[in-house]
Residue, then its C-alpha position, 0 to 999 in steps of 0.5 A: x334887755x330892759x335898755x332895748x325895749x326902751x329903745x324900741x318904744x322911742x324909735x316906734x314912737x318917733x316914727x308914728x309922731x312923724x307920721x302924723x305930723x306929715x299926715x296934718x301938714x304935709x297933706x293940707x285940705x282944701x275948700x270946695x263947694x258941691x252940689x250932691x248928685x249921688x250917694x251910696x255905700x260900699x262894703x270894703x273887706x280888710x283882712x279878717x274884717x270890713x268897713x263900710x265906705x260912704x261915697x257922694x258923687x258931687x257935681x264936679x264928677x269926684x266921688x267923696x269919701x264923707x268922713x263918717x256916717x253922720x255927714x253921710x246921711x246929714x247931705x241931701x242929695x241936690x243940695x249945696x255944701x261948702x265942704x273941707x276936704x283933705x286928699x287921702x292918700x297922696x296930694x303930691x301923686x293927683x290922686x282922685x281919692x278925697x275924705x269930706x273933713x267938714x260939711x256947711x250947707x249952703 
């Protein structure tokens, strides 16, 4: 019994590790610069609870996810950010989704 724990433990973890290495590498982020036109918050329910979303629509019609609230409230709106951003689903599929990594005010 001992032997199957064991065994189990290595499998879950070699399928997190390769997760993760497929999350870093396999989604690489890019460099944008962006004028920040909007911001606002959204309340998303998961399951038995919920997070709050930080949205910024910038200039290029995409709206950001900012990766926590401290980004959110640290970009002003009409302001210029060099921002590193990574896509947060699929980079391969074109999705339209993307998570601000990091800010730079210009």
């Amino acid at each position: 019994m001992k032997d199957v724990i064991a065994i189990l433990l290595i499998i879950i973890f070699a399928i997190c590790s390769g997760l993760y290495v497929l999350d870093t590498y396999g989604n690489p982020t890019q460099e944008r610069s962006i004028v920040v036109v909007n911001k606002t918050t959204e309340i998303v329910s998961y399951g038995f609870g919920s997070s709050t979303e930080y949205l910024i629509l910038a200039d290029d019609g995409v709206v950001y996810h900012a990766g926590n609230w401290k980004m959110y409230y640290d970009m002003k709106i009409g302001g210029r950010y060099n921002v590193t951003v990574k896509n947060i689903y699929d980079c391969r599929h074109g999705s339209n989704f993307w998570r601000i990594e990091k800010i730079n005010e210009v």
